[in-house]
GULUMLUM-943058 format. One record per residue: residue in one letter; x, y, z of N, C-alpha, C, O in turn. Coordinates in pm, whole numbers, plus 50000, padded with zeros to 5 digits. Layout:
residues N
AXYZXYZXYZXYZ ...
//
This chain:
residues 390
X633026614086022633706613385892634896603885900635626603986000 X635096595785797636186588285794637706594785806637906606885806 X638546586485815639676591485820640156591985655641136598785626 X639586586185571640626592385500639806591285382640186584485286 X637846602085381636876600585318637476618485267636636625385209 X638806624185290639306635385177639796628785118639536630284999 X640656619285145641706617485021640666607584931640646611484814 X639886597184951638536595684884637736602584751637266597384650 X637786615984797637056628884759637806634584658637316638984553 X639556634784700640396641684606640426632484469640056634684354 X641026621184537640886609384420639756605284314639846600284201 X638426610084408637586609084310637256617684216636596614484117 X637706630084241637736642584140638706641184004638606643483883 X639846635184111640596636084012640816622383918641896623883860 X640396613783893640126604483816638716602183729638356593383650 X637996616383792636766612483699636686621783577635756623183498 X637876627783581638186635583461638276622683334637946622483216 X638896612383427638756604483278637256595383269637396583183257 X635776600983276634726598583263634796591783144634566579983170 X634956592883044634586580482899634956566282913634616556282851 X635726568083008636546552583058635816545883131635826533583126 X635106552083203634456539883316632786538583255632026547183211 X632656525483274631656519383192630506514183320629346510383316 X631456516183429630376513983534631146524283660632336524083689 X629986533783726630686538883826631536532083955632346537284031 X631026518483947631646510184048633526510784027634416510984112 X633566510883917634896505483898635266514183909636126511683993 X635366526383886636026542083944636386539284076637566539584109 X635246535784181635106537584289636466526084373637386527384454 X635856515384293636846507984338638586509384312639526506184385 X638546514284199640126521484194641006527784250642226526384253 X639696541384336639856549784465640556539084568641776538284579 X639426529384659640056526784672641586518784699642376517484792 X641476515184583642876505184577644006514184578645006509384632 X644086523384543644716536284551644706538984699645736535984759 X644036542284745643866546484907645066535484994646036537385067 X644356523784939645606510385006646756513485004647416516485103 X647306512984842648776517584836648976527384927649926526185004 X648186537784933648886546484977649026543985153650076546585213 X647856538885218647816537085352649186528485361650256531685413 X648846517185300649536502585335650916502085301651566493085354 X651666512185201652396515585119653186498885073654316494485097 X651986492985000652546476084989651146474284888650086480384897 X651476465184803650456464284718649426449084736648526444384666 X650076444684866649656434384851647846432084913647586431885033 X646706430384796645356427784820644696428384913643766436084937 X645256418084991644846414485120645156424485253644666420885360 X645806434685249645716444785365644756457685284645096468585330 X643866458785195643976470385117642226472785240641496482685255 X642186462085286640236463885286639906470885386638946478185410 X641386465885477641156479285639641086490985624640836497685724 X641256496385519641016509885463639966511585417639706523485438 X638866505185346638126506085259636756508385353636356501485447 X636266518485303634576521585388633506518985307633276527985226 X632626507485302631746499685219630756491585328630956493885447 X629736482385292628696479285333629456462685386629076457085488 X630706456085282631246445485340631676447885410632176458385449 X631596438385448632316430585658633706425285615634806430385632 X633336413485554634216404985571635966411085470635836420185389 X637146405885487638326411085454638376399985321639226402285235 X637776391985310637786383585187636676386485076636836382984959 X635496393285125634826400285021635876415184929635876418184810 X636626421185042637546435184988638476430284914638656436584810 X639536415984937640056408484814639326407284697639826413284602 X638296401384674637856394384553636906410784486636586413084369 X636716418084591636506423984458637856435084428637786443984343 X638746433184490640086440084386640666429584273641006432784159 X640706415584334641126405084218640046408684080640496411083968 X638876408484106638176410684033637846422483941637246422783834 X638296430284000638676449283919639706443383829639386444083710 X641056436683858642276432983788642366424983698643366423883626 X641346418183688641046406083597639846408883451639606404283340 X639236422083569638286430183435638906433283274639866440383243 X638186426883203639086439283037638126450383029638416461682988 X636806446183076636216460383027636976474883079636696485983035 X638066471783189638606485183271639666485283198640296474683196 X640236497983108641456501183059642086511783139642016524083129 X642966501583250643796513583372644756523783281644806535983295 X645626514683167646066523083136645976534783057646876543183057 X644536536082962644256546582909643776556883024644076568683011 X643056552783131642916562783214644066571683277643916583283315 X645266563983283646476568783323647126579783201647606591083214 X646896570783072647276579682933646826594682932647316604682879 X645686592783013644566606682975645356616683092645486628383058 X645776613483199645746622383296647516624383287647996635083323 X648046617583255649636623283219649526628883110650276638683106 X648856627183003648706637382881648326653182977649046663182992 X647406651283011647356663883082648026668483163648066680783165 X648856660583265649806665983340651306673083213651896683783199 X651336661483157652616667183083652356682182951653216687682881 X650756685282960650396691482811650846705882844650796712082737 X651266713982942652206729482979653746725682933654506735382923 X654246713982907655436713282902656306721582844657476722782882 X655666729082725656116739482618657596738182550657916726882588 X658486742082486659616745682451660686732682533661506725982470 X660536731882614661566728082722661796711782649660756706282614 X663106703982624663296694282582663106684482695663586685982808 X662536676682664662216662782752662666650282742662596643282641 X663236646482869664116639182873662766623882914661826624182993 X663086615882853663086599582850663686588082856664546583182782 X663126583782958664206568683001663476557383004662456555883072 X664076547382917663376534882845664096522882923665276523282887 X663946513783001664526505183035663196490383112661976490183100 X663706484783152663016468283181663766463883323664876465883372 X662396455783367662486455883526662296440683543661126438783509 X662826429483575661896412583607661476413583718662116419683804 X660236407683742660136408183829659706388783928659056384383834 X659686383383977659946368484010660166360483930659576349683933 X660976362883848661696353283744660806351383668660846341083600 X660056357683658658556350683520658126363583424657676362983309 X658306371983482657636388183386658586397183400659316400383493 X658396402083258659646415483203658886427383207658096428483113 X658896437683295658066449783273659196455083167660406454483187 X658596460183058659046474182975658566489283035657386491683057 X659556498383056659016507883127659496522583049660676526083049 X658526529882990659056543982990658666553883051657446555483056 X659546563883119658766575483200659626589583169660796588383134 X659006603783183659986613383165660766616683320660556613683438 X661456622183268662806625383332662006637783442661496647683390 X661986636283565661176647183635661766645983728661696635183787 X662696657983784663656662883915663436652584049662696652184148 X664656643683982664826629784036664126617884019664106610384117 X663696615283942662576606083907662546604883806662976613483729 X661936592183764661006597183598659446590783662659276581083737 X658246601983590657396595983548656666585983476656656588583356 X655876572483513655866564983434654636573183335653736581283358 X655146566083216653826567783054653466561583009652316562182966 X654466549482990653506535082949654556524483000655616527283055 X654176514382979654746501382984653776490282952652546490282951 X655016476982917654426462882884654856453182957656036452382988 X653786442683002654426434983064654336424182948653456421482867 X656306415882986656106401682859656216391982992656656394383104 X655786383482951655916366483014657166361282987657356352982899 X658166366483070659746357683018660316360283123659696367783198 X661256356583155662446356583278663576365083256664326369183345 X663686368683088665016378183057664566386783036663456386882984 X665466401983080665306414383016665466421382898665296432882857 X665836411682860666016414482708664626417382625663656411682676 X664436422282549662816421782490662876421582328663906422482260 X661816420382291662186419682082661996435782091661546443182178 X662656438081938662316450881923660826456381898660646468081935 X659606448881835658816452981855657936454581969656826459881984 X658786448282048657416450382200658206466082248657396472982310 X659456472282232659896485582269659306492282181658806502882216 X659216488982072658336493681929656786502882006656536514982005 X656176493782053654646495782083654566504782176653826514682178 X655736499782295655346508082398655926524382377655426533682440 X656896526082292657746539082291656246544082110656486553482034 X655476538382100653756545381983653086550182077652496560982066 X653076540082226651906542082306652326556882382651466565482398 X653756558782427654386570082477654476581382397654316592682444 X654756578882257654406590782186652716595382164652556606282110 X652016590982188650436593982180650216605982298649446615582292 X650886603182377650506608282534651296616682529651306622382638 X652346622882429653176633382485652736647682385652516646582265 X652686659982454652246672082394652406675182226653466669482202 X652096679082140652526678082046653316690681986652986702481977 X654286685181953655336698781919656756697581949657726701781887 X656616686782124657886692682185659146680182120659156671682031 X660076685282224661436678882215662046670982272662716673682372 X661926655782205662326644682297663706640482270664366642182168 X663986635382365665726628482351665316615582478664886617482591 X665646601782407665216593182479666466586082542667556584182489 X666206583882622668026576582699667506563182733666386561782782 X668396551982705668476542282755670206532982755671286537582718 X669946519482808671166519482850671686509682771671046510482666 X672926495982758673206495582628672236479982573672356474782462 X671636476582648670316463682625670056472582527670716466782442 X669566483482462668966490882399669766498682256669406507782180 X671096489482265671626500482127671436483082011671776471282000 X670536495381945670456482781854669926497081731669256507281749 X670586491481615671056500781473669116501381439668546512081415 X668666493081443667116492981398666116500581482665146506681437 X666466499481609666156511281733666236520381674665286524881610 X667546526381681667586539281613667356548581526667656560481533 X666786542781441666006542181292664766543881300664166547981201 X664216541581397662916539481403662526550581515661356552981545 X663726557581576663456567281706663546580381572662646588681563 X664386580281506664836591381417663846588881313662826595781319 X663906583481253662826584881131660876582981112660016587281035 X660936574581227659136569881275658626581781361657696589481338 X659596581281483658796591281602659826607981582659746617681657 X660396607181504661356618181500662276626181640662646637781658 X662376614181715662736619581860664306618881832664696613681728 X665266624581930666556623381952666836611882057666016605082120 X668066611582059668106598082164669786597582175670616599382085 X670036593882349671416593082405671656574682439671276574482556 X671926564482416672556552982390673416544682418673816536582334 X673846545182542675186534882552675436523582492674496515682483 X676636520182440676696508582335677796500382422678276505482523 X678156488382381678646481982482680286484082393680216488582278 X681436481382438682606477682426683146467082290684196463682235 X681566464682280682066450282140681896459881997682376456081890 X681146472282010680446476781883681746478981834682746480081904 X681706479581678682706484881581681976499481551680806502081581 X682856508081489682446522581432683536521081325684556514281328 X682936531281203683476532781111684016549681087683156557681051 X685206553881104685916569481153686906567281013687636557680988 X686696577880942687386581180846687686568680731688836567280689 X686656560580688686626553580637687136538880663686976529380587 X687816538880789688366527580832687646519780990687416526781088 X687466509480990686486505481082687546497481228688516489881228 X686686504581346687626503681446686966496981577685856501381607 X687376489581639686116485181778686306494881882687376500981887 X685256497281979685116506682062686176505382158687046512682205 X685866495682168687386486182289688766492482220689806489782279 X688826496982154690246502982067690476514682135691646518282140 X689616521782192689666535482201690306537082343689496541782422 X691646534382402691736535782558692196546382595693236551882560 X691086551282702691676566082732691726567182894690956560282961 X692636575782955693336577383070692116588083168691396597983154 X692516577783269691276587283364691176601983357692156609083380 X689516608783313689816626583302689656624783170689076635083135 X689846616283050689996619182946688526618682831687556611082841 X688616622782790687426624082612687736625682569688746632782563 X686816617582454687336621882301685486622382234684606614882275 X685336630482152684116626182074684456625781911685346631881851 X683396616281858683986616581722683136626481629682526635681683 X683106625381543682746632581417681586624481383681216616881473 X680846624281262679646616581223680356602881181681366602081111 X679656592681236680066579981195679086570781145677866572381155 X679746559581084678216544981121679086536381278680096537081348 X677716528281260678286521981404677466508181343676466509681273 X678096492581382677896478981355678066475581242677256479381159 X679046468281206679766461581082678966458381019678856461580901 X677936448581101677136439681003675976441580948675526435680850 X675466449881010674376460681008674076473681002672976478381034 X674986479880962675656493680960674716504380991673676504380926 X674866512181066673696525281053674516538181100675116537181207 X674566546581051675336560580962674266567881023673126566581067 X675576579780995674896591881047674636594481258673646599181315 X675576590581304675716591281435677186594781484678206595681416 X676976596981644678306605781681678476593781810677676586281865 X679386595381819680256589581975680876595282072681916601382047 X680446594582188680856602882295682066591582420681546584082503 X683156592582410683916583582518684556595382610684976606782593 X684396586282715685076591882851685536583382952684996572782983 X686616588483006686716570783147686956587983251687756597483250 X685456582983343685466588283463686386585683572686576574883627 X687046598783599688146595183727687286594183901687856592584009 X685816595783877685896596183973685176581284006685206575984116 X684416575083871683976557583940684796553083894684766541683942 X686096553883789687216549383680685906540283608685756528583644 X685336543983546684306538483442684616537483323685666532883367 X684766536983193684336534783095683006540783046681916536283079 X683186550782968681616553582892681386559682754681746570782714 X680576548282675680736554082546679056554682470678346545282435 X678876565782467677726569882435676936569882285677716578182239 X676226567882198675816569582055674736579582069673686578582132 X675346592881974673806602181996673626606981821674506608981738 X672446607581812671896613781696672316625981631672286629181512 X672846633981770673306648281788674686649281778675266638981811 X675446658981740677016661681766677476661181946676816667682027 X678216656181972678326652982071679066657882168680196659582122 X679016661182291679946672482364679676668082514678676661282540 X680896673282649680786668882728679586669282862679496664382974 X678666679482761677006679282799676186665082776675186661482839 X676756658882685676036642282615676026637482740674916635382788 X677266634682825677416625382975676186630383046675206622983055 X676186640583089675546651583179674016645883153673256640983237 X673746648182987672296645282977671976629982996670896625283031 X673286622382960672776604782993672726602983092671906594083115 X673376608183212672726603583397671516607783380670966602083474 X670806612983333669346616883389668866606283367667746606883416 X669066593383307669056579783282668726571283417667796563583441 X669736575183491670056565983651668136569983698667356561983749 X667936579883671666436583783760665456570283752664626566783834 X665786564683640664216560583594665076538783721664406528483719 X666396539783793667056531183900666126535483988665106528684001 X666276546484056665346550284149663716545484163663086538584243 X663356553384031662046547783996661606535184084660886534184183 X662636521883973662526506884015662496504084171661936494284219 X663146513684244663256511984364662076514484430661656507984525 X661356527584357660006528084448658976521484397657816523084436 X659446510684277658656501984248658286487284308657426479084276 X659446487484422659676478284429659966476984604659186477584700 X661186475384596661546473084790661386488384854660856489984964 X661856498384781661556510584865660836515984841661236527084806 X659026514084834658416518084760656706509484812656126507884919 X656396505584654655416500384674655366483484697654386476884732 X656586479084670656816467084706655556453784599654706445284625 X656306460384462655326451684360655346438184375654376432284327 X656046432884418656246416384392655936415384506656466404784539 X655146421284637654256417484759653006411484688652386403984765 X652516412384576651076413984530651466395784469650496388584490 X652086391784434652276375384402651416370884342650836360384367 X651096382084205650406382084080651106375083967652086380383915 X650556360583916650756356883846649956355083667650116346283582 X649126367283668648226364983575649256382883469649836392483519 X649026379283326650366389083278649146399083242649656408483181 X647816400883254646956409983241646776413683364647116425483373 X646336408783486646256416483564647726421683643647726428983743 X648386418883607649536423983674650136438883598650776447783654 X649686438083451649476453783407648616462183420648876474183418 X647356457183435646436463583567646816470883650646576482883644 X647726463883777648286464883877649806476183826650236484783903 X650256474183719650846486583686650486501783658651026512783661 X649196495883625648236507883621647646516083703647476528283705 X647326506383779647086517183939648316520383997648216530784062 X649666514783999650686521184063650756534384041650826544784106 X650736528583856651456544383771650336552483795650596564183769 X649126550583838648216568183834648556570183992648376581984024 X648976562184097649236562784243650356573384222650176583984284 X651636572184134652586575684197652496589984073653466597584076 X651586592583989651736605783920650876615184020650916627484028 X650166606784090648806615284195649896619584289649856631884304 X651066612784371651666614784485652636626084397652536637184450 X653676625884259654236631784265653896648284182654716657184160 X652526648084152651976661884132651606666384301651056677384300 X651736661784422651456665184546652206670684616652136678884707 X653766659784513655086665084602654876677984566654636686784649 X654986681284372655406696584333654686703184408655266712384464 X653246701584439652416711684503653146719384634653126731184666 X653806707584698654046708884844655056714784849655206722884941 X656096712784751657056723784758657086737484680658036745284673 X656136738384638655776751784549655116762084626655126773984593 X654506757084734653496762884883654996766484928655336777384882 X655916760684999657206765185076656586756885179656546762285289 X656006742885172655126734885330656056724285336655806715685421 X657466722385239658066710385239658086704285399657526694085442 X658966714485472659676709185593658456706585691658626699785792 X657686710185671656456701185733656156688285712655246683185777 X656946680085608657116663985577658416658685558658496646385561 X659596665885538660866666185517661926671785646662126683185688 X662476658685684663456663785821664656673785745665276682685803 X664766670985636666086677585583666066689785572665016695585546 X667376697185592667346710385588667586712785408667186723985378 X668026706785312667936710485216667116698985173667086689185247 X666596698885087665426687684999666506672784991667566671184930 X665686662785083666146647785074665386640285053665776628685067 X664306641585021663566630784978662866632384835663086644084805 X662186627084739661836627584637660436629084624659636622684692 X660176636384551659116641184494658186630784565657746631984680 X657946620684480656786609684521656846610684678655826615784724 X657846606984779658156603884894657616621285002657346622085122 X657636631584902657106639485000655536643584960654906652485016 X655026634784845653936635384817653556624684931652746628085018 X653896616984933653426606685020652856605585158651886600185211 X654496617685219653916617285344652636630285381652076630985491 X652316641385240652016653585263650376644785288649626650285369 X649866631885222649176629385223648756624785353647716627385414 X649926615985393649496611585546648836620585646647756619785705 X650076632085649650106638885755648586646785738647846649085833 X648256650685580646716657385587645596648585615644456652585642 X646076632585603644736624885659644546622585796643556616585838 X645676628085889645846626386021645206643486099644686646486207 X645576650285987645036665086045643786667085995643046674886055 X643336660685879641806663385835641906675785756641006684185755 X643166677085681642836687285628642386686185442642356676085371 X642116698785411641876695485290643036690885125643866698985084 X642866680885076643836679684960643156686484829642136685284762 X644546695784834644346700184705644286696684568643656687384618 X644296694384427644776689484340646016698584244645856710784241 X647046693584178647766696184093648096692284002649136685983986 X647066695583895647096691883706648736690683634648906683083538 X649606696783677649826696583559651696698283614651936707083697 X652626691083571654056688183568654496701983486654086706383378 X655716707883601656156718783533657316713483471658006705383533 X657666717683337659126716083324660236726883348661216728283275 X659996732983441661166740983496661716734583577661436723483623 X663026745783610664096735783653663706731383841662896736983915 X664226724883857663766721684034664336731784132665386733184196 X663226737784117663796751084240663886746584417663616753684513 X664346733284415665206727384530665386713084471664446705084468 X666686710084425667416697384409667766691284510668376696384604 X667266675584497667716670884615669286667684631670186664584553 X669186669784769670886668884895671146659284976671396660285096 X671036643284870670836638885032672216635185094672266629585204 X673636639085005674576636985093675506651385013675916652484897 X675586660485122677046671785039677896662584994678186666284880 X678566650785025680086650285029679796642984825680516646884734 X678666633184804678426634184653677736643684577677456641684459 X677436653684637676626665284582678486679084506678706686084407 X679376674484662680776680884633681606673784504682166679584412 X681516661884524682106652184406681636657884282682446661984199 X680316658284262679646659584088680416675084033680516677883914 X680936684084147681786689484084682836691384044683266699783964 X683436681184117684996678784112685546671983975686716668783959 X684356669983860684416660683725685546670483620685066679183548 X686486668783621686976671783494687626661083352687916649083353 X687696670883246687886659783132689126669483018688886680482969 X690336662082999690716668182883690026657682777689756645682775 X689876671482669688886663782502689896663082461690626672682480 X690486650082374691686646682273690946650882166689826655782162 X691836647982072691666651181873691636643981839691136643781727 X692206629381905692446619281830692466607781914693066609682020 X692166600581903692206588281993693276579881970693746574182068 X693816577781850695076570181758696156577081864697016569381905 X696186591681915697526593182031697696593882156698706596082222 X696006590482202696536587482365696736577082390697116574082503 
//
């Protein structure tokens, strides 16, 4: 038996749930294993994927061309297959409000990934994304448009979204379209230039200077002179402990929980990281085609929802420290999915599967340093009344 003809087996179970998708069994198969690569090779780049691969070819340039050739397919839609199986992972979510983080990644100066994923104990899950052909991160509003239709399709129906992004993203027509189209909530950083309008008189954000420790939140406002959009709150604070600046726009009345819920923001930094140098190392693959390189987003994103339904598994068993040196949880979800996989393709044991993302709370948060784990409590804030007297 091969070395790694379970994880083969698991993968193939668990992707053939999305059966309406594949139009030829080959291309399933071959997905496996490109999947298998990442995971062996933990590098995306083509050309090491074939030493893994157990097939009738010999040669390491036949196992290239037919992954170039999976990537270049349209008949294969990676990402509806991905749509189907995070719908299902995320469909127990119930009651519990869900957090979303919307942000954009370049990657060799030529392509803008758009990326949204939920907020999942340290991480976010990816749900969709677009890749544009440009060098800036900046994007039009309708390409965030599409991808935040394509993210609402895939999410349970009923629940409670609040979408975070950072301030590339405060734009008055955004907001309008999160509140009134998809009916979601949403947390906002706006930059220092915005004007707000407070008690009928219009003031720039930059006006508001407050002393380390300090907040203020406002009352219902509009926010942008020139473009006005009403009916929003403002959250400022200057952190004593990075001396930051932070001024937030939420849909919601606003309180010193708003901060709290906008770091869950930083997760979807991490993310990029295991997208990238600490991780799967996307820009190893030196894909220049803007279809197959969302392809290639596509197998990441079902790679890394497969690894991090493995992590929950693994710590829900109590088998963490069997992949984790740490005495309290230091590594992340994906990262102990990762190695739970290794270590079972080295013991031959069997992989289980795990459907479905809990949204309870993380019954072990990661620790990977006390002395900033001691800091996040050391945050205090006096709330002013008024900003006109500090």
């Amino acid at each position: 038996m091969a070395p790694t003809s379970r994880l083969y087996d698991a993968l193939h179970t668990y992707l053939s749930q999305s059966q309406k998708h594949w139009r030829d069994v080959r291309h399933l198969q071959t997905l496996c294993w490109m999947m298998i690569g990442l995971i062996q090779s933990q590098n995306v780049h083509l050309n090491g994927f074939g030493v893994y691969v157990v097939s009738r070819a010999s040669y390491a340039q036949s196992h290239q061309r037919r992954f170039r050739r999976w990537l270049s397919n349209r008949r294969i839609d990676a990402s509806g297959v991905h749509h189907l199986l995070v719908s299902q992972a995320l469909s127990q979510w119930g009651s519990e409000r869900m957090y979303l983080s919307l942000d954009t990644t370049v990657v060799w100066n030529c392509f803008c990934i758009v990326w949204v994923g939920v907020v999942y104990r340290g991480r976010t899950v990816p749900i969709a994304w677009r890749v544009v052909a440009q060098a800036s991160s900046t994007v039009r509003l309708w390409t965030i448009q599409r991808v935040l239709r394509q993210t609402a399709r895939v999410l349970p129906e009923g629940v409670v979204v609040v979408l975070l992004a950072d301030r590339g993203f405060a734009d008055g027509k955004l907001m309008k379209y999160l509140r009134e189209n998809l009916r979601w909530h949403f947390r906002i950083r706006i930059k220092r230039s915005f004007q707000f309008q407070l008690h009928g008189q219009w003031h720039k954000v930059s006006s508001v200077q407050l002393q380390q420790g300090q907040a203020y939140f406002t009352v219902m406002v509009s926010i942008g002179k020139t473009n006005p959009y009403s009916n929003v709150y403002l959250a400022f604070a200057h952190d004593q402990l990075s001396d930051e600046n932070w001024v937030i726009v939420s849909d919601e009345p606003t309180t010193l929980q708003t901060f709290a819920q906008y770091r869950l923001r930083f997760q979807v930094e991490e993310s990029f990281l295991d997208l990238k140098s600490n991780g799967f190392n996307l820009e190893a693959s030196r894909l220049r085609n803007k279809f197959a390189l969302s392809q290639l987003c596509g197998v990441i994103a079902l790679t890394m929802l497969f690894l991090v339904l493995q992590g929950t598994q693994v710590v829900a068993s109590g088998q963490r420290r069997l992949v984790d040196t740490h005495w309290n949880r230091g590594m992340s979800y994906l990262k102990l999915g990762w190695n739970w996989i290794r270590l079972a393709i080295t013991k031959q044991w069997k992989i289980h599967l795990l459907l479905f993302l809990s949204p309870a709370s993380d019954p072990q948060p990661a620790i990977a340093s006390k002395r900033q784990c001691n800091q996040s409590f050391q945050r205090e804030f006096t709330v002013l009344s008024s900003f006109l007297s500090s």
